[in-house]
N, CA and C atoms as an extended XYZ file, in Angstrom:
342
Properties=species:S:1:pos:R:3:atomname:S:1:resname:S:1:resid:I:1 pbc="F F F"
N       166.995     -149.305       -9.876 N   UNK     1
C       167.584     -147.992       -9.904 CA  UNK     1
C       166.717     -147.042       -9.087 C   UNK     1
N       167.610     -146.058       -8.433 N   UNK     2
C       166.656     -145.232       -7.157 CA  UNK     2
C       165.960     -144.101       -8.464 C   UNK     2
N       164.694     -143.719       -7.477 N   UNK     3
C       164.155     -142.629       -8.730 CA  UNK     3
C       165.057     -141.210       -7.824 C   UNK     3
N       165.619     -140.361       -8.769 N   UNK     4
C       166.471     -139.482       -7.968 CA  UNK     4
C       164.801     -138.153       -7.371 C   UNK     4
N       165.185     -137.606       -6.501 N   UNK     5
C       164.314     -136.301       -5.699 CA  UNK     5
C       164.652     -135.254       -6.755 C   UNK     5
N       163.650     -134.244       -7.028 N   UNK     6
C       163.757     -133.318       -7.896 CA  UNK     6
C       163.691     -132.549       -6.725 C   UNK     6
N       164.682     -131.666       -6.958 N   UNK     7
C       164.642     -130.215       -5.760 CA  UNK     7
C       163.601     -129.418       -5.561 C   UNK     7
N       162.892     -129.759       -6.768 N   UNK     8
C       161.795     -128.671       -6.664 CA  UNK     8
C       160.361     -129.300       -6.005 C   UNK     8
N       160.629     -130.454       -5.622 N   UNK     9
C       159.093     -130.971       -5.080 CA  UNK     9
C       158.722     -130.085       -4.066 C   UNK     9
N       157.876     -130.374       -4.313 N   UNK    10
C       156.681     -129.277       -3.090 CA  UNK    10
C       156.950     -127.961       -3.167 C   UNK    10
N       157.392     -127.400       -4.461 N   UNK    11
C       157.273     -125.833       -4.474 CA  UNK    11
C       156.964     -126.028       -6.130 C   UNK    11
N       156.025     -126.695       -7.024 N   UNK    12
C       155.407     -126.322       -8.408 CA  UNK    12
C       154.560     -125.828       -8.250 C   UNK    12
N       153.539     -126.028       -7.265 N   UNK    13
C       152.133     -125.227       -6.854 CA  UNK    13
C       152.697     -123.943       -6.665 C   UNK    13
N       153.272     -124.001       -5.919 N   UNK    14
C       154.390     -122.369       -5.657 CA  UNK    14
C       154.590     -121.543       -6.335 C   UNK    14
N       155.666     -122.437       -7.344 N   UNK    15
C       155.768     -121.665       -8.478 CA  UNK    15
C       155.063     -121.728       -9.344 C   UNK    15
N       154.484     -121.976      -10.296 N   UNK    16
C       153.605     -122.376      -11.077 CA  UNK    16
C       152.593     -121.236      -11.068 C   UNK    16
N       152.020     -121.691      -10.157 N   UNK    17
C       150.799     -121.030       -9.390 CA  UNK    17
C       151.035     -119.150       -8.964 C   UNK    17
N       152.505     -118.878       -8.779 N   UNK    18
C       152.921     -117.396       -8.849 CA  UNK    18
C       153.231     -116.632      -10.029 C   UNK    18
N       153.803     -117.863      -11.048 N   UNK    19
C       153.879     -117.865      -12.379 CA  UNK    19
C       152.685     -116.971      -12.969 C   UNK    19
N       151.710     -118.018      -12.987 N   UNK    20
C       150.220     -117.928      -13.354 CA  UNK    20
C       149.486     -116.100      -12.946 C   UNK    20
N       149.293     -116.368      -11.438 N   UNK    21
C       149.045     -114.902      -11.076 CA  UNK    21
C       149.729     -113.701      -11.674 C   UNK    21
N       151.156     -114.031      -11.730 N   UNK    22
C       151.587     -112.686      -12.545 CA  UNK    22
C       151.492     -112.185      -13.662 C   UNK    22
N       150.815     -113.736      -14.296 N   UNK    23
C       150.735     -113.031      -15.714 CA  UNK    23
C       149.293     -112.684      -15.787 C   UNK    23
N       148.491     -113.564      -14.761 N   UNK    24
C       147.221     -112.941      -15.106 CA  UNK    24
C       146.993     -111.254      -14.410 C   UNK    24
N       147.772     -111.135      -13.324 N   UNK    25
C       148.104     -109.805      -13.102 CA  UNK    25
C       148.487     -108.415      -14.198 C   UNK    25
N       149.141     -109.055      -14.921 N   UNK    26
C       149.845     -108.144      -15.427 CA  UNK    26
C       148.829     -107.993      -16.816 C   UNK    26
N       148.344     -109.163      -16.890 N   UNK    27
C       147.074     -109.115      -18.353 CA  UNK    27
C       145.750     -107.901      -17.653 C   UNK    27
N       145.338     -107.978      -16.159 N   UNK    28
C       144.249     -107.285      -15.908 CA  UNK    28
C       144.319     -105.980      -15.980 C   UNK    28
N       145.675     -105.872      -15.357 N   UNK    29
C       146.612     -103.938      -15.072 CA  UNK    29
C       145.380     -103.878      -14.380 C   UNK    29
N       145.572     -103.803      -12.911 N   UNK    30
C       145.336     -103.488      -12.171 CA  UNK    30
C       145.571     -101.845      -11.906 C   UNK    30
N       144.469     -100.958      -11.187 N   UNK    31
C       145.462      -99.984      -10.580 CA  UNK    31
C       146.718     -100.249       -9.740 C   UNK    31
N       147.680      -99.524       -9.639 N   UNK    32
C       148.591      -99.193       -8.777 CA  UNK    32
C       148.872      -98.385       -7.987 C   UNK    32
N       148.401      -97.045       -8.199 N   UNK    33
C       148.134      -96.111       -7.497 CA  UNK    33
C       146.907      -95.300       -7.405 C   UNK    33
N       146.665      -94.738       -6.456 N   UNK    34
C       144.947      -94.177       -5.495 CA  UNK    34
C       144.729      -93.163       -7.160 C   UNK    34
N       145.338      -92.559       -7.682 N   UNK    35
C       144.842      -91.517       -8.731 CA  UNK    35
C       144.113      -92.989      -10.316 C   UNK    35
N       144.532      -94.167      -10.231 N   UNK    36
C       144.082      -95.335      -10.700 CA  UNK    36
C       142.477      -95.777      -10.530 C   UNK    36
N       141.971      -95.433       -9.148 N   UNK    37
C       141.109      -95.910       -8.908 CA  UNK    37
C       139.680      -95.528       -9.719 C   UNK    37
N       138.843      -96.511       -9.698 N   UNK    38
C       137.699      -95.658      -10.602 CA  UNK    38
C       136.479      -94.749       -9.551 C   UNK    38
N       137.075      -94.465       -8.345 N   UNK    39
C       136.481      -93.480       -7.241 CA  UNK    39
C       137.379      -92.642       -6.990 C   UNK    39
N       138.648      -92.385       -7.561 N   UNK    40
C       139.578      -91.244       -7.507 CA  UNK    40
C       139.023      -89.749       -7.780 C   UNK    40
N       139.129      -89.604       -6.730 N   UNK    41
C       138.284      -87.947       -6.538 CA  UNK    41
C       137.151      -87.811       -5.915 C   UNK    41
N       136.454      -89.094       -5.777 N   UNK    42
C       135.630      -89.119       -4.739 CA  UNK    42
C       135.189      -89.566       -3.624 C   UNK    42
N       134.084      -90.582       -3.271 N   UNK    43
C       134.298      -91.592       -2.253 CA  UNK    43
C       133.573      -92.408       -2.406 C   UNK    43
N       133.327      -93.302       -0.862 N   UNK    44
C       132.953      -95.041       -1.420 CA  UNK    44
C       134.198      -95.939       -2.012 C   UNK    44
N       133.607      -96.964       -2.214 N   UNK    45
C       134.064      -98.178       -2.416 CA  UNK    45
C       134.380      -98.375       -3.870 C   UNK    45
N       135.987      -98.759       -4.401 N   UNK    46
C       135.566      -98.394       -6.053 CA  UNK    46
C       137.094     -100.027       -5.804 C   UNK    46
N       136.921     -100.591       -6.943 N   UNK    47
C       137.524     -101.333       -6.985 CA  UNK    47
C       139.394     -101.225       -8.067 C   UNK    47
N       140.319     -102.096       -7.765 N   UNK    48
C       141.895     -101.757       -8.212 CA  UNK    48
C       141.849     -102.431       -9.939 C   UNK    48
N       140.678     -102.866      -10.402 N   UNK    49
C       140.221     -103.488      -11.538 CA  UNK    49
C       139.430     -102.607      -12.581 C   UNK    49
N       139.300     -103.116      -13.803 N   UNK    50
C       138.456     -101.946      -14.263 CA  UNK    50
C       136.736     -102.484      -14.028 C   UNK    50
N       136.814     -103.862      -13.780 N   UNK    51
C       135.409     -104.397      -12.920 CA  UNK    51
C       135.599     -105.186      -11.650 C   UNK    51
N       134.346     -104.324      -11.199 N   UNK    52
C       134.415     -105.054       -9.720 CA  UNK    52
C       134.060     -106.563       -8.858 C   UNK    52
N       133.794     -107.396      -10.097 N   UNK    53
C       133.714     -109.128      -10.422 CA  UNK    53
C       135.441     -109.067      -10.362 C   UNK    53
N       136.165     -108.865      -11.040 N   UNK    54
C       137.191     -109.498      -10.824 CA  UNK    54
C       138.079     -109.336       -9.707 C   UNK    54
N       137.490     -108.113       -9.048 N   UNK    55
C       138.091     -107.903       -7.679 CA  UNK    55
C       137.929     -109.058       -7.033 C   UNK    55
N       136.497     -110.069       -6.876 N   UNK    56
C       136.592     -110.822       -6.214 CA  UNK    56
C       137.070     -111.816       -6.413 C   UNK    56
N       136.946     -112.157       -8.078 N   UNK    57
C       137.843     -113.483       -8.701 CA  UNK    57
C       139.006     -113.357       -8.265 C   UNK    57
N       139.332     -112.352       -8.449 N   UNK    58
C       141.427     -112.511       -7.851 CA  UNK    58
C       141.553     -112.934       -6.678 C   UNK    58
N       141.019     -112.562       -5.920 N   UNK    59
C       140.919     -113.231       -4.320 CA  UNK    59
C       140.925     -114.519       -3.804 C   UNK    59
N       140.106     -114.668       -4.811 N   UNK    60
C       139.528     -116.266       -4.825 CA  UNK    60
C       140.831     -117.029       -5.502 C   UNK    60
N       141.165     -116.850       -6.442 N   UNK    61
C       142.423     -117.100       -7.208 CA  UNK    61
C       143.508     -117.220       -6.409 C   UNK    61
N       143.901     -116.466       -5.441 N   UNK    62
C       144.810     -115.966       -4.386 CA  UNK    62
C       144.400     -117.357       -3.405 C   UNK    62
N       143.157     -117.538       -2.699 N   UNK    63
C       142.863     -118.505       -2.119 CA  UNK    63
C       143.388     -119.674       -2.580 C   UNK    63
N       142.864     -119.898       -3.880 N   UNK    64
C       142.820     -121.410       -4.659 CA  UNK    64
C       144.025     -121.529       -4.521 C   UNK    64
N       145.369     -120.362       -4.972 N   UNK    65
C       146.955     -120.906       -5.287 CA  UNK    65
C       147.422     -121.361       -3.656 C   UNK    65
N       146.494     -120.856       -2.324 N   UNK    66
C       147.007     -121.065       -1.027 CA  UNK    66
C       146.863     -122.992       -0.885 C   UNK    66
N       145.633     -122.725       -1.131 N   UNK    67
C       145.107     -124.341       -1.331 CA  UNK    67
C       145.723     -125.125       -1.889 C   UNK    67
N       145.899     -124.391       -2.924 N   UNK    68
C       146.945     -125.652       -3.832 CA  UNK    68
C       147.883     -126.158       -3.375 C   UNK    68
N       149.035     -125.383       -3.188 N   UNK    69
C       149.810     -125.433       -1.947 CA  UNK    69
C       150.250     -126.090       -1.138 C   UNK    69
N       148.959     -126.283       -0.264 N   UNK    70
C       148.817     -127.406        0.936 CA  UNK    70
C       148.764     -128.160        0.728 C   UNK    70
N       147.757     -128.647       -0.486 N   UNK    71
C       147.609     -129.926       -0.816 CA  UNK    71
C       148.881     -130.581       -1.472 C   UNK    71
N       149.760     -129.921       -1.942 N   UNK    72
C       151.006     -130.246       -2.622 CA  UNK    72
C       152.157     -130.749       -1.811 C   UNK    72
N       151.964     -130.141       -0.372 N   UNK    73
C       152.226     -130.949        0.349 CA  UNK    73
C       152.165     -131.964        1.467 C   UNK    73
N       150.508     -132.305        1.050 N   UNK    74
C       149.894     -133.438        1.624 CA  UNK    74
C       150.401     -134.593        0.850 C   UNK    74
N       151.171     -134.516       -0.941 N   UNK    75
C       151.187     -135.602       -1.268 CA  UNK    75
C       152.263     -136.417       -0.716 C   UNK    75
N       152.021     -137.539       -0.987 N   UNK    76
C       153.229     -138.550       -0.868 CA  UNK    76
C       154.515     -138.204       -1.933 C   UNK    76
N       154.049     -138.165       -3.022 N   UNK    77
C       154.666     -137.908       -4.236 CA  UNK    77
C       156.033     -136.762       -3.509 C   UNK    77
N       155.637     -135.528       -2.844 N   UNK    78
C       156.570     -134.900       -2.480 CA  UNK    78
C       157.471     -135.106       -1.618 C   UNK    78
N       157.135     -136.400       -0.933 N   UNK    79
C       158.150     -136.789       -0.044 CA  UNK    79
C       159.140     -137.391       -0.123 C   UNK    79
N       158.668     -138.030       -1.181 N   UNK    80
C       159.570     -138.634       -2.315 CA  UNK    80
C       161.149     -139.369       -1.535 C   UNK    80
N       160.709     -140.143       -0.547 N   UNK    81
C       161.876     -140.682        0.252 CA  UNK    81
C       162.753     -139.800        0.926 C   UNK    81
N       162.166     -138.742        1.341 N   UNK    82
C       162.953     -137.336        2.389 CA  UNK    82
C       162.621     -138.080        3.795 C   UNK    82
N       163.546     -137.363        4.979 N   UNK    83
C       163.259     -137.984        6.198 CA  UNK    83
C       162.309     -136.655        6.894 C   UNK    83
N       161.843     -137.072        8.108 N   UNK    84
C       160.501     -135.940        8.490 CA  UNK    84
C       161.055     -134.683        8.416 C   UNK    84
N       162.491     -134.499        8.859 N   UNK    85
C       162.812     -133.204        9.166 CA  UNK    85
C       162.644     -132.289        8.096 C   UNK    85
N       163.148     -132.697        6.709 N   UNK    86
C       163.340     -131.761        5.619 CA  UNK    86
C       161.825     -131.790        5.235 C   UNK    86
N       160.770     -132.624        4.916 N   UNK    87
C       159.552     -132.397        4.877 CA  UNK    87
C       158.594     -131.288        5.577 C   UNK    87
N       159.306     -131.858        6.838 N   UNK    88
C       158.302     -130.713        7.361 CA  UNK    88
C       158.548     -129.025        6.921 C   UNK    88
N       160.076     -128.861        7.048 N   UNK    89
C       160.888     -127.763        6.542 CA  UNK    89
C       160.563     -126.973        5.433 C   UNK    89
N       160.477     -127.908        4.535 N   UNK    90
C       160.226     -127.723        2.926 CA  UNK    90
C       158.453     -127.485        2.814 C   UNK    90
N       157.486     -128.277        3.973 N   UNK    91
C       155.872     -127.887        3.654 CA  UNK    91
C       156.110     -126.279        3.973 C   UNK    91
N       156.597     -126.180        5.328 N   UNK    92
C       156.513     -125.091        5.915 CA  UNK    92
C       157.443     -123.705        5.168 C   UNK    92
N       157.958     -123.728        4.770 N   UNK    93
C       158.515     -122.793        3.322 CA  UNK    93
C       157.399     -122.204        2.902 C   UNK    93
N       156.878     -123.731        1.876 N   UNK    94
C       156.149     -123.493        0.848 CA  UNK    94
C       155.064     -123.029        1.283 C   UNK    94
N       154.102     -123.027        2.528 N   UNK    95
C       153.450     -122.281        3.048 CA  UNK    95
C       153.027     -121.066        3.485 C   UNK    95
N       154.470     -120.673        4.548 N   UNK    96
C       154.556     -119.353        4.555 CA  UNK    96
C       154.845     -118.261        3.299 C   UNK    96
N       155.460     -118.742        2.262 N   UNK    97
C       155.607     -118.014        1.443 CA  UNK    97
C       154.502     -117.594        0.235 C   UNK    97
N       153.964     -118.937        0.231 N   UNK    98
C       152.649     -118.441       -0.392 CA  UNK    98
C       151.511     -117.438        0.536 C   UNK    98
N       151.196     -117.803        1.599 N   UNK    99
C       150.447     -116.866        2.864 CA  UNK    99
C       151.265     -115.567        2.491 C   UNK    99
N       152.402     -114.945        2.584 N   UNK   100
C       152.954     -113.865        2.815 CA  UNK   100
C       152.824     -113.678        1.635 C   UNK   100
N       152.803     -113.959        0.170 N   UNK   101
C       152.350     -113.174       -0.926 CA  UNK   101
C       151.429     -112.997       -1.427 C   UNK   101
N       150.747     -113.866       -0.859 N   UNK   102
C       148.936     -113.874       -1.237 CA  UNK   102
C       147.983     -112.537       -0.153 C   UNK   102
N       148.704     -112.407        0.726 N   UNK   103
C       148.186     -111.566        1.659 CA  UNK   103
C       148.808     -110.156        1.322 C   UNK   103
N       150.498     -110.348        1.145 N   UNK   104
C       150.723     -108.804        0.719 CA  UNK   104
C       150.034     -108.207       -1.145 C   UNK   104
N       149.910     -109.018       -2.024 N   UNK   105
C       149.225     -109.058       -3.269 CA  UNK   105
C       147.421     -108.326       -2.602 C   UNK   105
N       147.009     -109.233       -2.054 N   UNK   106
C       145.520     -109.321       -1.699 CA  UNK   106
C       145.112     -108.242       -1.346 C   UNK   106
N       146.063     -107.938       -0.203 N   UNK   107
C       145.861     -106.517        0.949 CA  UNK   107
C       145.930     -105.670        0.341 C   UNK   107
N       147.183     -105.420       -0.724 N   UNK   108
C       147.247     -104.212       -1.511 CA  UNK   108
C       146.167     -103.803       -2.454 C   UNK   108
N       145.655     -104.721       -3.411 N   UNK   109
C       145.340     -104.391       -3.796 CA  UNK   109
C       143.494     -104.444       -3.817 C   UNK   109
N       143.359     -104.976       -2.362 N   UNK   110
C       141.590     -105.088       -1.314 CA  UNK   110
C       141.552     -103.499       -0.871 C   UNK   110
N       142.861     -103.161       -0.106 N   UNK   111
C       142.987     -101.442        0.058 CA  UNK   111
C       143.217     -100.262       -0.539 C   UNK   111
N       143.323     -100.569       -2.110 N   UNK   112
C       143.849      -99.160       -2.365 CA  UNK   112
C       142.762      -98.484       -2.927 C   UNK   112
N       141.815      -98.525       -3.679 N   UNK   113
C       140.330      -98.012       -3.896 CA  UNK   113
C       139.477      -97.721       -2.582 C   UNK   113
N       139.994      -98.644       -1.529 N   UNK   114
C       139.187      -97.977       -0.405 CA  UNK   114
C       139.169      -96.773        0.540 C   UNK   114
């Protein structure tokens, strides 16, 4: 018996992994806006966190879910008997879309204390 393709291969890191960030997002409460910041009203460098360790953990976090990612679709497992075209299709999705939210997430919130 064929093992059937789950639609979702090569996007659990994806999701999962966006899953994850939002809730750990939403657990940190981040600032959102410049009157948020803990340098609001003055100047220098003040971070979108209420500590400035986790400014960098999130980043890193942001990295790790990019990584993950890739590697998710280095496996075999995701190819799961697809022909090259939709593989490549389906890495390249799951790529850009993690890059484009990890960077608009990152950027926003690397710039708004600054």
């Amino acid at each position: 018996m064929a093992k059937r393709r789950s639609p979702l291969a090569g996007f659990w890191a994806l999701l999962t992994g966006g899953v994850l960030l939002l809730v750990l997002t939403v657990a940190l409460q981040p600032a959102t806006d410049v009157r948020g910041c803990s340098n609001y009203g003055g100047n220098g460098n003040g971070s979108a966190f209420s500590d400035e360790v986790r400014d960098l953990n999130y980043h890193l976090l942001l990295l790790l879910w990019i990584v993950a990612v890739a590697v998710e679709q280095l496996l075999p497992v995701t190819w799961n008997g697809r022909r090259a075209g939709p593989i490549v299709l389906r890495a390249l999705l799951a790529v850009a879309l993690v890059v484009t939210a990890s960077c608009w997430v990152g950027v926003k919130l690397l710039l708004l204390c600054h």
